[in-house]
GULOFI-168353 format. One record per residue (C-alpha): residue in three letters; x, y, z. Coordinates in steps of 0.05 Angstrom, whole numbers. Each point is the difference from the previous one (the first is absolute). Layout:
// residues N
+------+--------+--------+--------+
! rest !      u !      v !      w !
+------+--------+--------+--------+
!  ALA !      X !      Y !      Z !
...
+------+--------+--------+--------+
//
This chain:
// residues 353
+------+--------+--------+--------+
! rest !      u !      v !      w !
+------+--------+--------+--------+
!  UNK !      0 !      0 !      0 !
!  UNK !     20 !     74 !    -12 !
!  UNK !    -10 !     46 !     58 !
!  UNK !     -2 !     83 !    -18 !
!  UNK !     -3 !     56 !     54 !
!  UNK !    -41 !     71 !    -13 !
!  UNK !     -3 !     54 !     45 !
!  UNK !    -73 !     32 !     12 !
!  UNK !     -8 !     71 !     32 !
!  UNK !    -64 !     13 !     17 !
!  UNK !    -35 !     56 !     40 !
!  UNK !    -57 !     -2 !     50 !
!  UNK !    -57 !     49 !    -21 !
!  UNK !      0 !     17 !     81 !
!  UNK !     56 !    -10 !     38 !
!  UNK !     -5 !    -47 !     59 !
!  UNK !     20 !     17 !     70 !
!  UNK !      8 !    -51 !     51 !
!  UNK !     29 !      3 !     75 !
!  UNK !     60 !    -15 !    -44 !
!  UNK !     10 !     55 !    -44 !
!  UNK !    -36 !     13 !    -69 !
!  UNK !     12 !    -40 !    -66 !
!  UNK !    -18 !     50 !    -57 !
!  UNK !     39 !    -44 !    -53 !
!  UNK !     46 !    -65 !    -15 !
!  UNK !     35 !    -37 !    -52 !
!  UNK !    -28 !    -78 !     -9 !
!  UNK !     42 !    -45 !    -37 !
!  UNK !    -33 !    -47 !    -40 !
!  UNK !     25 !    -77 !    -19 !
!  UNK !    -19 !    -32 !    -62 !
!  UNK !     18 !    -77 !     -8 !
!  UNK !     -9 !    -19 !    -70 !
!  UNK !      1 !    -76 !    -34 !
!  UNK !    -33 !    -44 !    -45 !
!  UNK !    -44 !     67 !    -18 !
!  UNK !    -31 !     18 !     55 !
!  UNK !     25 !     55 !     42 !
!  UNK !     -7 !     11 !     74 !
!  UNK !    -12 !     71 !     35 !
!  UNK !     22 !      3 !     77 !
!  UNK !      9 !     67 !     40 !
!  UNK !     56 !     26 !     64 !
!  UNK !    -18 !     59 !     36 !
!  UNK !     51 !     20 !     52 !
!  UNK !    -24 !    -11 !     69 !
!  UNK !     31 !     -1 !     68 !
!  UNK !     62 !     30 !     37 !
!  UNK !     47 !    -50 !    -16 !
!  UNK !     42 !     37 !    -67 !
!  UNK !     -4 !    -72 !    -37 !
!  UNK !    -69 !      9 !    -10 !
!  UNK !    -17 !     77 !     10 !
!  UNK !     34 !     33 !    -63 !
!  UNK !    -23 !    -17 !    -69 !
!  UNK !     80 !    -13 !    -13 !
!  UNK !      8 !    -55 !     48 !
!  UNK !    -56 !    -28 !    -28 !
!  UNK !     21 !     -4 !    -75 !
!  UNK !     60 !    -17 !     21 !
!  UNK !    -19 !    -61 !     38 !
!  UNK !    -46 !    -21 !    -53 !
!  UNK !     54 !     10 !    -51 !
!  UNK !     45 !    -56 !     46 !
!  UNK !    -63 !    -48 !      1 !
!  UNK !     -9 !     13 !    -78 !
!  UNK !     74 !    -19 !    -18 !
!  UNK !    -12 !    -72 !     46 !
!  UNK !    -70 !    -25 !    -19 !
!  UNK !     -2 !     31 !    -82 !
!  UNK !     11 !    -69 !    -21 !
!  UNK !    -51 !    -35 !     45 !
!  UNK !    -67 !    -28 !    -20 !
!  UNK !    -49 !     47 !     27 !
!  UNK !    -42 !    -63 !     27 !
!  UNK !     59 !    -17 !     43 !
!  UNK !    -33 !     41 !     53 !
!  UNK !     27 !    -33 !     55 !
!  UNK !     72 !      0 !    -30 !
!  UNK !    -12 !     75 !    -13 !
!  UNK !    -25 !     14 !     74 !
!  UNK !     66 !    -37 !     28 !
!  UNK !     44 !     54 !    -36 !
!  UNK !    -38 !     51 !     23 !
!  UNK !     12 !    -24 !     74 !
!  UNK !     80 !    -11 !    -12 !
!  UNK !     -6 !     68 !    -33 !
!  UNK !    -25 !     24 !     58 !
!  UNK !    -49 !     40 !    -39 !
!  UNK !    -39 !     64 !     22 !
!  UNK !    -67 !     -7 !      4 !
!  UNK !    -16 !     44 !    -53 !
!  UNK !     37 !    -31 !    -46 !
!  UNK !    -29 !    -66 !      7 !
!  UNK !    -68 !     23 !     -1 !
!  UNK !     22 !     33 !    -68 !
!  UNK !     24 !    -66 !    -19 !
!  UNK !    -46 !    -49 !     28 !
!  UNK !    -58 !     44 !    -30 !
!  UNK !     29 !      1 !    -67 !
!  UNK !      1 !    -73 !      3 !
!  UNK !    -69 !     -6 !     21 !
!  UNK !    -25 !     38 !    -52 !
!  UNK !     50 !    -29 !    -54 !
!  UNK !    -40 !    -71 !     30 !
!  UNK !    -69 !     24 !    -11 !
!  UNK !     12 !     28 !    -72 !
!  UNK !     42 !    -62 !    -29 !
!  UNK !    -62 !    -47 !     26 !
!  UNK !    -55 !     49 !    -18 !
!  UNK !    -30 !     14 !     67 !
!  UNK !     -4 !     55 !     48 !
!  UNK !     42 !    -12 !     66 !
!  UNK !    -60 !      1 !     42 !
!  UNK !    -25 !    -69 !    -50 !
!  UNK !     67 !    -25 !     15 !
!  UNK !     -4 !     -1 !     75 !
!  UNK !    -71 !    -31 !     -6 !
!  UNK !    -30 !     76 !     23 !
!  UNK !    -76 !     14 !     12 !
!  UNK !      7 !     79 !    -41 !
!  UNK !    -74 !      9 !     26 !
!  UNK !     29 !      5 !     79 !
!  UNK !     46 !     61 !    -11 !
!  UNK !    -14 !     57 !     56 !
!  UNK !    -18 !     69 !    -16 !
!  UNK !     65 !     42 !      5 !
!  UNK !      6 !     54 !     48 !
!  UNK !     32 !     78 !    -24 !
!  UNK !     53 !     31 !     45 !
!  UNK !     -3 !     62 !     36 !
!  UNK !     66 !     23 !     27 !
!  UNK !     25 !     33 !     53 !
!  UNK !    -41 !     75 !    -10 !
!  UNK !    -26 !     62 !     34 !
!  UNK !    -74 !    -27 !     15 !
!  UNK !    -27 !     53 !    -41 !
!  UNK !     28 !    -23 !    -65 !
!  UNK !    -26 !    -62 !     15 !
!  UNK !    -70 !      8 !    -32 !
!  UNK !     33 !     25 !    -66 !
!  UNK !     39 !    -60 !     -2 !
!  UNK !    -57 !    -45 !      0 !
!  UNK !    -32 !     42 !    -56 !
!  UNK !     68 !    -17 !    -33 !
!  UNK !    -11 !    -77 !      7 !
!  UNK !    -64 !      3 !    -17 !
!  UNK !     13 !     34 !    -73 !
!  UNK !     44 !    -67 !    -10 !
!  UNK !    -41 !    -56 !     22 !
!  UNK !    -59 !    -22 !     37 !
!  UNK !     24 !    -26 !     65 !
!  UNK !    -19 !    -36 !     59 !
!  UNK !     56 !      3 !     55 !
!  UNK !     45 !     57 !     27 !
!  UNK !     70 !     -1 !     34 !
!  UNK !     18 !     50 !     44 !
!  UNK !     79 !     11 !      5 !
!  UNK !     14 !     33 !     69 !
!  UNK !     55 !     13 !     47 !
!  UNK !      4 !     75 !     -7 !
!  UNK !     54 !     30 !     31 !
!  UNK !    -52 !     51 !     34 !
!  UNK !    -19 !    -68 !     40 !
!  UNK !    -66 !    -43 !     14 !
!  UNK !    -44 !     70 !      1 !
!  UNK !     18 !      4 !    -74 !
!  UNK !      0 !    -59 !    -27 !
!  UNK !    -73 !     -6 !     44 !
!  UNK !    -22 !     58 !    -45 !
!  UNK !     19 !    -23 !    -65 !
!  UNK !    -45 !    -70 !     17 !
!  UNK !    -51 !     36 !     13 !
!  UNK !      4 !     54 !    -63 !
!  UNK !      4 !    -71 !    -44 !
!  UNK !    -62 !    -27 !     44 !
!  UNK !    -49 !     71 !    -24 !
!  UNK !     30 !      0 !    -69 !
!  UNK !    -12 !    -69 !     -4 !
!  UNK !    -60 !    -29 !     45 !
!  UNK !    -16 !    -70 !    -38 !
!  UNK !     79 !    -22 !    -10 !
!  UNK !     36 !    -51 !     45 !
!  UNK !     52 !     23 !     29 !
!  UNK !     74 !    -29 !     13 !
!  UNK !     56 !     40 !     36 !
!  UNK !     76 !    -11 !      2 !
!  UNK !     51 !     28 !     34 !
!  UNK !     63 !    -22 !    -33 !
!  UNK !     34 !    -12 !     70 !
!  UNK !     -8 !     67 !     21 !
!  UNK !    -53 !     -4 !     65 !
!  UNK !     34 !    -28 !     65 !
!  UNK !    -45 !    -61 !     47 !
!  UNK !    -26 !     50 !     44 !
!  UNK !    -21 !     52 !    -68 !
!  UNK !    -27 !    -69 !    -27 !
!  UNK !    -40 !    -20 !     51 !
!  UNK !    -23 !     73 !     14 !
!  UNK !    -31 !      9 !    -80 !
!  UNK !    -23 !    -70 !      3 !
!  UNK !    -69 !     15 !     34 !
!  UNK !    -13 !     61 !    -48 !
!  UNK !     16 !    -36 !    -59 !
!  UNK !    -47 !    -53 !     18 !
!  UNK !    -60 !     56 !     13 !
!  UNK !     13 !     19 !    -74 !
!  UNK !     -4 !    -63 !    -21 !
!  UNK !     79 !    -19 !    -25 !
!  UNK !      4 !    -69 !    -27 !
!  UNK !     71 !     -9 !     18 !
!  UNK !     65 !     39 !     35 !
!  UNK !     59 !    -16 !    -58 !
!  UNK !     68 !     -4 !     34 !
!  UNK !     -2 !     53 !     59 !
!  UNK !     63 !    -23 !     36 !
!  UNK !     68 !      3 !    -29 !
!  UNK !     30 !    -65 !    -33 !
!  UNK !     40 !    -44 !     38 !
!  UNK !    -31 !     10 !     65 !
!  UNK !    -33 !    -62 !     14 !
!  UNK !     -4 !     18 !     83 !
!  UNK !    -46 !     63 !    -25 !
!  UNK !    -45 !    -41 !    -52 !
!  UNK !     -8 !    -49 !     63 !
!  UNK !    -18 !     57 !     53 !
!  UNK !    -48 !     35 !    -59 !
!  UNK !    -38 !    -62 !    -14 !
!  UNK !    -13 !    -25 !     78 !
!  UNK !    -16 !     67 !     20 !
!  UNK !    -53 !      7 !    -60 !
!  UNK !    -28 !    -72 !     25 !
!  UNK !     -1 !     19 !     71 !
!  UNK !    -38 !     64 !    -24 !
!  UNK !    -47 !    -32 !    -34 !
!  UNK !     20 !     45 !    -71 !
!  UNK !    -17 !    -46 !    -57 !
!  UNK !     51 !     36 !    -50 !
!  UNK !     31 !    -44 !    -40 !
!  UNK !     82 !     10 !    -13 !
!  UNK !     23 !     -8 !    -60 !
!  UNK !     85 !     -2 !     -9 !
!  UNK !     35 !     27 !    -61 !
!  UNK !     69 !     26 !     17 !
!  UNK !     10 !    -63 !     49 !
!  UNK !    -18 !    -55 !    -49 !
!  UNK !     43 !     -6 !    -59 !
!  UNK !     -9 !    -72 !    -16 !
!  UNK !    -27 !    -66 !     18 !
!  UNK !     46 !    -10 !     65 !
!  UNK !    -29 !     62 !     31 !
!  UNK !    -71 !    -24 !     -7 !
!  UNK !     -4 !    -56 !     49 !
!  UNK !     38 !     42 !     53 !
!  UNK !    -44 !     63 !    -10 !
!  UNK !    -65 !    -32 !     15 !
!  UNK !     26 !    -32 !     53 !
!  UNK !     10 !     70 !     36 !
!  UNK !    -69 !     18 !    -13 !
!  UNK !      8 !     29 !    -76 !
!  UNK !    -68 !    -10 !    -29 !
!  UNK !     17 !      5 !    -76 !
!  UNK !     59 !     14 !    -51 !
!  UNK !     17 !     38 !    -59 !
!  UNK !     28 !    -33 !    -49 !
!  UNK !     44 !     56 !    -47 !
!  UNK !     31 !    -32 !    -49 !
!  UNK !     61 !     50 !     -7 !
!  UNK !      9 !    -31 !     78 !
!  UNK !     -5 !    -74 !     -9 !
!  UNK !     33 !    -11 !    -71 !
!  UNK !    -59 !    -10 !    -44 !
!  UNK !    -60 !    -45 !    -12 !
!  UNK !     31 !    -61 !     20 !
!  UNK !     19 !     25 !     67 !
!  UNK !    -70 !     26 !      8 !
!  UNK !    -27 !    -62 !    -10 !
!  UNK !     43 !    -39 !     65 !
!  UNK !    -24 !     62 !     39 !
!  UNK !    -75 !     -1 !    -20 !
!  UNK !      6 !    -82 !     22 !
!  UNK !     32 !     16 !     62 !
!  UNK !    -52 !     54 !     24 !
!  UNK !    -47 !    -49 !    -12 !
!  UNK !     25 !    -46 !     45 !
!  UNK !      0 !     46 !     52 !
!  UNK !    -60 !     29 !    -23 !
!  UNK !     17 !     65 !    -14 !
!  UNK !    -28 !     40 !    -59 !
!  UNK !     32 !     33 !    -52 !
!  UNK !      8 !     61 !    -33 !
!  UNK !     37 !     17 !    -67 !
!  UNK !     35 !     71 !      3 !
!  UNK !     41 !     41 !    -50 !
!  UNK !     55 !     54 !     -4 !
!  UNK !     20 !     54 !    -49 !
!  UNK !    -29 !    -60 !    -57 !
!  UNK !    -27 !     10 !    -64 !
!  UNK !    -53 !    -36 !    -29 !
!  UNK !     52 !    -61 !    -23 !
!  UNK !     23 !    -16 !     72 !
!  UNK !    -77 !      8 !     31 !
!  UNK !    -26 !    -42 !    -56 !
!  UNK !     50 !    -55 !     23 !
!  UNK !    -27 !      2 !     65 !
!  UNK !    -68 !      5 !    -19 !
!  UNK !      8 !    -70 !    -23 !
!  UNK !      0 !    -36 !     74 !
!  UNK !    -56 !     54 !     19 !
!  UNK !    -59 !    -58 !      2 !
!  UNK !     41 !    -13 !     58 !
!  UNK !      1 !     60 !     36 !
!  UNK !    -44 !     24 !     57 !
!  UNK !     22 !     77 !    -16 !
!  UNK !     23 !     28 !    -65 !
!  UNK !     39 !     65 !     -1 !
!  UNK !     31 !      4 !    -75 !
!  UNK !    -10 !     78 !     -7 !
!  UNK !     62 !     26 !    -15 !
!  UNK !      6 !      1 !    -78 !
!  UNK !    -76 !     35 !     -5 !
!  UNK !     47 !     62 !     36 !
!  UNK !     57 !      2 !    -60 !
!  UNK !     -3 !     58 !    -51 !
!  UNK !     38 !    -44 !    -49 !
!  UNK !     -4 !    -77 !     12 !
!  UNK !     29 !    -31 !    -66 !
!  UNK !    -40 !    -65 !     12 !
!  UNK !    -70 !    -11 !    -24 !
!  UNK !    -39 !    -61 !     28 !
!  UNK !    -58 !    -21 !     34 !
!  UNK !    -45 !     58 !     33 !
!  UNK !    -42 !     19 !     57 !
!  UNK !    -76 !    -21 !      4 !
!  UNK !    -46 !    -10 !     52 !
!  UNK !     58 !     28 !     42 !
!  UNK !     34 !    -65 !    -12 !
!  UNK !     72 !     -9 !    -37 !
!  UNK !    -23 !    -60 !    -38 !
!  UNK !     61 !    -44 !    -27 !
!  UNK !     -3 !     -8 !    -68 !
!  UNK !    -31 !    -61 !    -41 !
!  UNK !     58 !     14 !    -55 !
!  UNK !     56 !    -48 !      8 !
!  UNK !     60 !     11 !     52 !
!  UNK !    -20 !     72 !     44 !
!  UNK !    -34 !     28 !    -66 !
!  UNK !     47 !     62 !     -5 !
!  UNK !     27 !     40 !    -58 !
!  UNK !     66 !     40 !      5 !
!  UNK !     36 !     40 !    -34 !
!  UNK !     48 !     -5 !    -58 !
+------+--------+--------+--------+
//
């Protein structure tokens, strides 16, 4: 097989500000695996604080390494392909990119969608929710006028952890809440809130009817998931947790829900791709935690990859190319406020020359 690297710049039409920082911008880099005729579209976006994965140069680099040792592999060999990537010591990113492209490259030599492939019921896919970031809470009703020019939708998340504190980020929930009366509502955090902040918001998010508190605590702070979760049992505060930051791949899963974490999100720009996903979705079943499928700074190609394991997904939150000014992918759309994988074969996207 032939592997080929682009790089993608694309904008977001508003920029999005998390505790963070704000991402305005980035530059994807996009894998094609080509052989016997078909060709295979997989997508890195740079995520985290470790520099092998957080600039797109690492990432083409590292995908340029993995190019030069599997170009002369069958792309069926998946689990030949999979043990380079491990001695490689890949970044995420890149494997995702890779693993993608090879999932897709699968689905358009046999003829069917990815979702056919895995055996997939299309007709369970969940409604996906629109992001509202981090905001003064009167902005927050033209935002939702924003969202609603794009798409019909069904479910809101709330980004907070405003460096004004809880006041704040109490004010922009509620500005979403008027502006929006008949949406669910998520929030997340992003690791900014503390136990005590978390356990404090936990009752007014409830009275407003929040489905679900996305990763309040920082990662790697498995004493402070523990102490959040008994103290929310003790409490009585049916609020679901959800980790993000904390669980990058199937290992995490097991010992997350056993300190009280309700539910994961599965990124694939985290775990390394849809193969990955598919040990984590397994394992949070047998712990019985549910599942959500999240997205970064990813344009339609890397969200339509995901969308293809949404059947199994509790939560879908696949937002993030209907926010880019210039996304040079065209694919499946939105309807029914539901990112519906595509019946075309592999993920059903188009790119670029």
């Amino acid at each position: 097989m032939k592997v080929e690297i682009h790089r993608r710049r694309v904008k977001k039409r508003v920029p999005l500000r998390i505790s963070r920082g704000v991402v305005a911008e980035s530059v994807n880099i996009e894998v094609r695996i080509a052989a016997d005729g078909a060709v295979g579209l997989g997508e890195a976006v740079a995520y985290g604080s470790d520099p092998r994965q957080n600039t797109p140069e690492h990432l083409v680099s590292a995908i340029e390494t993995i190019a030069g040792d599997i170009s002369g592999v069958d792309p069926f060999e998946r689990q030949r392909i999979h043990d380079r990537l491990d001695e490689l010591n890949a970044p995420p990113a890149a494997r995702a990119a890779i693993d993608c492209a090879l999932w897709d490259w699968a689905g358009k030599t046999t003829g069917r969608p990815v979702w056919q492939l895995l055996g997939l019921d299309r007709e369970r896919v969940p409604p996906t929710s629109v992001t509202i970031g981090i905001m003064p809470a009167d902005e927050a009703a033209e935002r939702i006028d924003t969202w609603r020019d794009a798409l019909e939708f069904d479910v809101v998340k709330i980004k907070v952890g405003n460096d004004r504190g809880l006041s704040a980020d109490r004010d922009l929930v509620d500005a979403v809440r008027r502006a929006a009366p008949e949406a669910r509502l998520t929030v997340d955090a992003n690791g900014a809130w503390t136990v005590e902040q978390s356990v404090q918001a936990a009752d007014w998010l409830v009275e407003r009817g929040v489905e679900h508190l996305e990763q309040p605590l920082a990662p790697q702070r498995d004493e402070n998931l523990r102490e959040l979760c008994t103290q929310l049992d003790d409490r009585g505060i049916d609020l679901p947790i959800v980790v993000d930051e904390s669980c990058r791949t199937s290992p995490d899963v097991v010992r997350l829900a056993q300190l009280g974490a309700d539910a994961i999100n599965i990124k694939l720009m985290k775990c390394g791709g849809l193969t990955e996903a598919l040990r984590m979705i397994g394992a949070a079943r047998s712990v019985g935690a549910k599942v959500m499928f999240g997205c970064f700074s990813h344009t339609v190609l890397a969200n339509t990859a995901a969308a293809q394991l949404s059947p199994l997904a509790h939560w879908i939150d696949l937002d993030s190319h209907l926010n880019l000014v210039d996304d040079p992918y065209t694919g499946p759309g939105i309807d029914s406020g539901r990112l519906w994988p595509s019946t075309r074969p592999g993920f059903g996207v188009d790119a670029p020359d």
